[in-house]
Every structure is written in structure tokens, then in C-alpha cells.
C-alpha positions as CSV (number, residue, x, y, z in Angstrom):
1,X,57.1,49.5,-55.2
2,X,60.2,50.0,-53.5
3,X,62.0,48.2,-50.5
4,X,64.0,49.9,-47.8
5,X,66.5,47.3,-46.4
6,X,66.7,50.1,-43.2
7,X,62.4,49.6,-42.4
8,X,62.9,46.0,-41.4
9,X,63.4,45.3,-37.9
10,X,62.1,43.2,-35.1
11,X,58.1,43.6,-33.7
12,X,56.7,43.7,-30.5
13,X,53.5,42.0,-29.2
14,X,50.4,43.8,-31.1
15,X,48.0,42.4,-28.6
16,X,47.6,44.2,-25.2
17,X,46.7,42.0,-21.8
18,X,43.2,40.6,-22.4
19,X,41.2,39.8,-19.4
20,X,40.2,36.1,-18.7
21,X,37.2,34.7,-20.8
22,X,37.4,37.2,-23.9
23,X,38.6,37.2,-27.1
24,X,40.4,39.4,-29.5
25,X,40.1,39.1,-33.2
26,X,42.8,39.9,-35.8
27,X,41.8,40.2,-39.6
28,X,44.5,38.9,-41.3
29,X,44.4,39.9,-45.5
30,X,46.3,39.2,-48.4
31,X,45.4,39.8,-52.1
32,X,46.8,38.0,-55.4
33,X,48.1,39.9,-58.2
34,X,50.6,43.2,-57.7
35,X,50.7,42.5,-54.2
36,X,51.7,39.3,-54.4
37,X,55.3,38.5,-55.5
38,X,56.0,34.8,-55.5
39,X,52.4,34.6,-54.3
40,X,54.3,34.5,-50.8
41,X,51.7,36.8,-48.8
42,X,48.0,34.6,-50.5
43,X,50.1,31.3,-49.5
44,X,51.2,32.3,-46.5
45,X,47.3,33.0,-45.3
46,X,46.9,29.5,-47.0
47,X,49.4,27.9,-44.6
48,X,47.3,29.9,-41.7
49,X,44.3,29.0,-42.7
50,X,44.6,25.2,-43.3
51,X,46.8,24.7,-39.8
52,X,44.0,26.6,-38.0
53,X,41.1,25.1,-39.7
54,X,39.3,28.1,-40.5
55,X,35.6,28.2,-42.0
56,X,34.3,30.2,-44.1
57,X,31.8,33.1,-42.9
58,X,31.6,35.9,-45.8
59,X,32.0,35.8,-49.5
60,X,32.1,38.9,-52.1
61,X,30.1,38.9,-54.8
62,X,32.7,39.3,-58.2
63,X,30.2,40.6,-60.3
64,X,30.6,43.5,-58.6
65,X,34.4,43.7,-58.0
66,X,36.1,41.7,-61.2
67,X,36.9,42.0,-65.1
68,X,36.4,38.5,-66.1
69,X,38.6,39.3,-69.5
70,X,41.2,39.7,-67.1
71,X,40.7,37.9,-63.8
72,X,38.7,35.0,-66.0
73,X,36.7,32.0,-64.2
74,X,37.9,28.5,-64.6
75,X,36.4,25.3,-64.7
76,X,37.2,22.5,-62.3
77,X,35.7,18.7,-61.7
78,X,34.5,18.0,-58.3
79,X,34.9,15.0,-56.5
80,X,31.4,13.0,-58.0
81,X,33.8,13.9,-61.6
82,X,30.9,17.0,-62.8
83,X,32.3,19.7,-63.9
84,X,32.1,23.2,-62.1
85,X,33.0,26.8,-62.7
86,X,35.3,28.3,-60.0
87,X,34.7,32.1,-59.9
88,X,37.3,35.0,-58.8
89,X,36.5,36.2,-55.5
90,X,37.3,37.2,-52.3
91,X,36.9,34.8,-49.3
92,X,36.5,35.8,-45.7
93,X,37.3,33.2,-43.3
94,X,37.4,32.9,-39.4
95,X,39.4,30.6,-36.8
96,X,40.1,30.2,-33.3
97,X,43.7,29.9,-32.5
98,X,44.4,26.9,-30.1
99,X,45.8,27.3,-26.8
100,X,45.3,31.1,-26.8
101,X,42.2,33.8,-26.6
102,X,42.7,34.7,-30.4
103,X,40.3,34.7,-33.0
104,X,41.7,35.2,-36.9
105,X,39.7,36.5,-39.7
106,X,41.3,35.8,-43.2
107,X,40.7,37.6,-46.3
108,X,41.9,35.9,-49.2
109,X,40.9,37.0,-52.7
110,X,42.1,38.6,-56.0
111,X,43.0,42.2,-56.5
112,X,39.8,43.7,-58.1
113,X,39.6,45.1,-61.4
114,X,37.9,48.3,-60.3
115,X,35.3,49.4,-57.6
116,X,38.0,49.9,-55.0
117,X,36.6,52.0,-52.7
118,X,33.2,49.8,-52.8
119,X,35.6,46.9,-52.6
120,X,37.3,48.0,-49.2
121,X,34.3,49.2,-47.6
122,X,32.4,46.4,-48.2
123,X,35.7,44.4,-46.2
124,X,35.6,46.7,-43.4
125,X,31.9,46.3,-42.8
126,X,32.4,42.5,-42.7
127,X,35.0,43.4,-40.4
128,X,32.9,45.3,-38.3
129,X,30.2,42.8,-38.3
130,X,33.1,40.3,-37.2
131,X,34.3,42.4,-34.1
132,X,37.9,42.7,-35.8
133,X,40.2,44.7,-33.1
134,X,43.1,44.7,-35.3
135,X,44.1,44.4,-39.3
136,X,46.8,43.2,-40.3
137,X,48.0,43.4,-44.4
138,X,50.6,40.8,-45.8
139,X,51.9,41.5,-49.3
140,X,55.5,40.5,-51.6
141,X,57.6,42.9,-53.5
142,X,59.9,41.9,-56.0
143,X,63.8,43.6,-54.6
144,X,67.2,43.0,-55.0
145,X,68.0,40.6,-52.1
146,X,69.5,37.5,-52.0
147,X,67.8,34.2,-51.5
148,X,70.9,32.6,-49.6
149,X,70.5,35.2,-46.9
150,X,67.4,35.7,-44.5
151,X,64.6,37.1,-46.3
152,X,63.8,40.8,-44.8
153,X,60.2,41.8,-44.1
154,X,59.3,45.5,-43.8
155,X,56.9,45.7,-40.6
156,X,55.2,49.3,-40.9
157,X,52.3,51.3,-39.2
158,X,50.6,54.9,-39.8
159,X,48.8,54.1,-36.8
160,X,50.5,56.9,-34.2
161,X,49.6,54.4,-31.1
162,X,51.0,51.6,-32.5
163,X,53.9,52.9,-33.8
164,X,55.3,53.9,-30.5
165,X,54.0,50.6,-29.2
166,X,55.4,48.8,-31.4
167,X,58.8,51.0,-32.1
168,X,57.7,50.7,-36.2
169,X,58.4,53.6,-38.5
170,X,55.3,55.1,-41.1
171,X,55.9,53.8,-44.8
172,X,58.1,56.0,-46.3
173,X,56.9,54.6,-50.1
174,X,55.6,56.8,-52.9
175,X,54.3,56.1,-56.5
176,X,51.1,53.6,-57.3
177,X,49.8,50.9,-55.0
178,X,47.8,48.3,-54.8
179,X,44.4,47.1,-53.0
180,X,47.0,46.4,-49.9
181,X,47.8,50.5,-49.4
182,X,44.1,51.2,-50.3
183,X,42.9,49.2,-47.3
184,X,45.2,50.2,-45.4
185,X,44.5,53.9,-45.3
186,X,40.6,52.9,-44.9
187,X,41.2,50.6,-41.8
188,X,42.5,53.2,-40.5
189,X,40.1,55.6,-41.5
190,X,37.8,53.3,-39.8
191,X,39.4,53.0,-36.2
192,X,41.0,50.2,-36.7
193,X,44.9,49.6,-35.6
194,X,46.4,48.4,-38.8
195,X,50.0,47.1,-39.3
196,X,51.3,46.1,-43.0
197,X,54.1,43.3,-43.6
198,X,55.7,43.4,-46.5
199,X,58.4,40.3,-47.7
200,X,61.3,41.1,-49.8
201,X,61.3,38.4,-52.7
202,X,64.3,38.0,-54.7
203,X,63.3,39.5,-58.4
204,X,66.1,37.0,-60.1
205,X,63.4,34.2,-58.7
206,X,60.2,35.3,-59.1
207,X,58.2,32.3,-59.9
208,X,55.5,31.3,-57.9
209,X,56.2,29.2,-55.4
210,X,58.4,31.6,-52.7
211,X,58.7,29.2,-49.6
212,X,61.7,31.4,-47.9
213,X,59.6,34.7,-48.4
214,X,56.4,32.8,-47.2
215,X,58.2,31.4,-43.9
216,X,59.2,35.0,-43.0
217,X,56.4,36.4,-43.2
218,X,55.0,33.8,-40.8
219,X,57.9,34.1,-38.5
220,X,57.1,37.7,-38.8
221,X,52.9,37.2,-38.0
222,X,54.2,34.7,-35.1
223,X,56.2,37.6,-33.3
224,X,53.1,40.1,-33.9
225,X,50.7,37.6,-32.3
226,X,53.1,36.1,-29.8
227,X,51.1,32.5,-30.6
228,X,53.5,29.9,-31.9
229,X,52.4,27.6,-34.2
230,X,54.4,24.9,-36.1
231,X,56.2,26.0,-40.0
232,X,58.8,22.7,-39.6
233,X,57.2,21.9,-43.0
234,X,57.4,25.4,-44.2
235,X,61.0,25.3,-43.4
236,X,62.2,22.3,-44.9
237,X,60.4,23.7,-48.3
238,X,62.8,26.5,-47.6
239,X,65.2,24.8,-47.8
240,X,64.9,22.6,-50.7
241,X,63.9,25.5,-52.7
242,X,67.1,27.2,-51.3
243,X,68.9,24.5,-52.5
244,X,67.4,24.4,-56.0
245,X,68.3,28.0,-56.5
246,X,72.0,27.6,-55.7
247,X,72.2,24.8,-58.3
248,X,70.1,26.7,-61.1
249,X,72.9,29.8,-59.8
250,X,75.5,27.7,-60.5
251,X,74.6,26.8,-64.0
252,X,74.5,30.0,-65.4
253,X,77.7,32.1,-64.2
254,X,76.5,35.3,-64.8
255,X,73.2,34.8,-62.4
256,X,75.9,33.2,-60.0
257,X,78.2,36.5,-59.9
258,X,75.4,38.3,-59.7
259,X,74.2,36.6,-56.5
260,X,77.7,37.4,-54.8
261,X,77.4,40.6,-55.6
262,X,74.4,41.1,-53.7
263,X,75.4,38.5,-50.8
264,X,78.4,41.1,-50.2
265,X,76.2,44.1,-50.6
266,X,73.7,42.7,-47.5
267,X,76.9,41.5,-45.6
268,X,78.3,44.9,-45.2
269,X,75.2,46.7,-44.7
270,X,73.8,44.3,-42.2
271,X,75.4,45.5,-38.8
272,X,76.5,42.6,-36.3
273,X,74.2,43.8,-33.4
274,X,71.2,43.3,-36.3
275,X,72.7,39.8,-36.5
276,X,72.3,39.3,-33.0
277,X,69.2,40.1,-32.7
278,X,68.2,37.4,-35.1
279,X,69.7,34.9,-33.4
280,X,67.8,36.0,-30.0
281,X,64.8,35.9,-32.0
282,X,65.1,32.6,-33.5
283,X,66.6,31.1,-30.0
284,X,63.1,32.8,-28.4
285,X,61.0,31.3,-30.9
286,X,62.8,27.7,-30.7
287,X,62.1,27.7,-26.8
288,X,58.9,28.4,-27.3
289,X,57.7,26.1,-29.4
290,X,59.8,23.4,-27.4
291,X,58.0,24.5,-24.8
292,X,54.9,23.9,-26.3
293,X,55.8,20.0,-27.6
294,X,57.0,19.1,-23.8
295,X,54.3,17.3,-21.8
């Protein structure tokens, strides 16, 4: 898959006014495997999911969905010390966001090995079942951006409403995809809004864990949902793996060059009003959250 530096820009709220005493419920989904660089979109839903609390209210059976050759089980010790086999699946999970009238379903599973179409129906009638209003798809691509720069995350819809909403443009990608693209046509299909965030994960770094990419991508899901929640921890793992990169860069002089070279690429491209922007954003969420902490 492709990134377009030129798709990423800055989101609007994707929940309308809801009256006093109701809720709205967002399905948040993320999938490991091809969609998943630096596993940055599945641990970013992690991050989500353990601030929040969420329980668990769905799970899919892998017989159905899963190659076990492939996607194979693994064998864990509880905490009385038996041993117990931990099977690939997919997870649906459900919290209440606090101080606000949102409710967020998580899916958090594996690519499947086949079944696809059984795979994302059998999501969408959960998310029926659920009352899910919106959907909203979090994967990581590998592309050639730096990790000492801010990592960009492509925020698209080929929902017609939202995209005018939302001033987003349609994905403009073509070639294979994964279960992410799949369900996103079908939500769609379905009635429901969808929107698709995509983080930009420096290829020259890989390996799992991806703490810049994953903070983005929450900065980017707390500006959809205009609810502000705390990533101080997130960020200072951003940092310290920022760190650690520049060191290992500065070891190896060709990897070190190369990292100029695409520092100087994003520095001219990036224009100075795109800069500002940034800064506004980041000021906006710092008051908020300030806001927030203040008695």
C-alpha cells in the first residue's frame, strides 16, 4: 500500500450535537497482520481499551475465520500456574467514555485467513446488535518518513456526507488490501458512516513496538471524537523510542544520511501554514486537557 503525504490533514468533529440523556456509539477496529505496521493501529486500541476499561461483549469463533498453520494458537500459564491454550481471534469489546455521552466498541483481532466476507458480516451484525452509529478503521503502513519528524496519518472517507463534513478526500489507493479496506466498503454498504486512519510508520524501523505512530493515531482518534483523554505516558515512550532511533542512526552512517535525506525531503514539502496548523492543534489539545485536570 501506498502513502500520500498530500491526504493528511487536520479532522473535524465526527459526532453531530446529541441531545441530553443519549448516547452515541463509535466502533472502533483494528486488525494485526498486513494492516498493522509496527503493530501501531492493534496497540493503539490496546491503549483505548485499558484507559477506558472496556469489557468484553462478543467473541468470533476462529474455527471459522483462521489457518492455524499460519495464525497458530499458543500456550500460556494462568495465574493458579496451569497451562492454557490462547486461540486467534477476534475480540469485540465495549466502554463508556467518562465525562462524555460516548460509547466505544473495540474490535481487536487477527486478519483472517479466509472467509472474508463471512468475517465482515458477521462484525457488522454485532455492530448492529450493538447500536454502532459510526466506524471507524485504524491501520499502519510501512512509508518513507522520518521518525524525527511528526508522524503523518492519512484521515480518509468514501462516505459523501462525511467527507464534506469533515473536509476529507476519498482514498485515492489502488492494488490489494487488507481486511481494513474490506470492511470498510461493507460498513458502508451497510449505512454506516465510516472514516479510515491510516499512520505512516517509518519502513527503516519497522519493528514492533511503534510508540510515535501509535500516539498519532490517538491524537488523531482524540480530534475525531473531540473527548480528551490522557497519552502523557504514550508520549514519553515516544520519546525514548525517538531517542533510541537517533542513536542506532548514528551508528551506522549510511542509515544516518539516509534519514537526512528524507528529513529535507518533508521539510520542503511541508508548507509553513501546514506547520501552523499543528501548532494550533497541539496548543487546542494542551488547553483542553488542562482544562480537564483544573478543579
Amino acid at each position: 500500500m501506498s502513502y500520500d503525504e498530500g491526504a493528511t490533514s487536520p479532522v473535524s468533529r465526527l459526532i453531530e450535537s446529541v441531545p441530553d440523556g443519549e448516547r452515541v456509539t463509535v466502533m472502533l477496529a483494528a486488525f494485526e497482520g498486513w494492516n498493522d505496521a509496527g503493530e501501531a493501529a492493534s496497540d493503539c486500541l490496546k491503549y483505548l481499551h485499558r484507559l477506558w476499561g472496556a469489557k468484553k461483549v462478543a467473541t468470533l469463533n476462529p474455527d471459522e475465520y483462521y489457518d492455524f498453520q499460519f495464525t497458530r494458537p499458543a500456550v500460556r500459564r494462568n495465574a493458579a500456574g496451569a497451562r492454557k491454550i490462547k486461540w486467534p481471534t477476534t475480540k469485540l469489546t465495549k466502554a463508556s467514555v467518562p465525562g462524555s455521552n460516548v460509547d466505544v466498541v473495540f474490535v481487536h483481532g487477527i486478519e483472517p485467513s479466509y472467509r472474508w466476507r463471512a468475517y465482515t458480516a458477521e462484525l457488522l451484525a454485532h455492530a448492529a446488535g450493538l447500536n454502532v452509529n459510526y466506524v471507524v478503521l485504524v491501520g499502519a503502513l510501512l512509508a518513507d518518513v522520518p521518525h524525527s519528524r511528526p508522524i503523518p496519518v492519512t484521515t480518509t472517507s468514501d462516505d459523501d456526507e462525511l467527507r464534506t463534513r469533515l473536509n476529507l478526500e476519498s482514498s485515492q489507493y489502488e492494488g490489494p488490501i487488507g481486511i481494513v479496506g474490506v470492511l470498510a466498503e461493507l460498513a458502508l454498504l451497510a449505512g454506516l458512516p465510516t472514516v479510515s486512519l491510516w499512520a505512516a510508520v517509518p519502513h527503516y524501523v519497522a519493528q514492533a513496538p511503534s510508540p510515535k505512530a501509535q500516539l498519532a493515531l490517538l491524537n488523531q482518534i482524540e480530534d475525531l471524537l473531540q473527548i480528551t483523554f490522557d497519552t502523557q505516558e504514550m508520549a514519553e515512550e515516544s520519546q525514548a523510542w525517538e531517542r533510541g532511533v537517533d542513536e542506532l542512526a548514528t551508528e551506522d552512517p549510511e542509515i544516518a544520511a539516509y534519514v537526512r535525506q528524507l528529513e529535507e525531503a518533508k521539510d520542503t514539502a511541508e508548507l509553513p501554514e501546514a506547520s501552523g496548523e499543528s501548532i494550533a492543534r497541539e496548543f487546542e489539545r494542551y488547553l483542553k486537557r488542562r482544562g480537564k485536570d483544573m478543579p
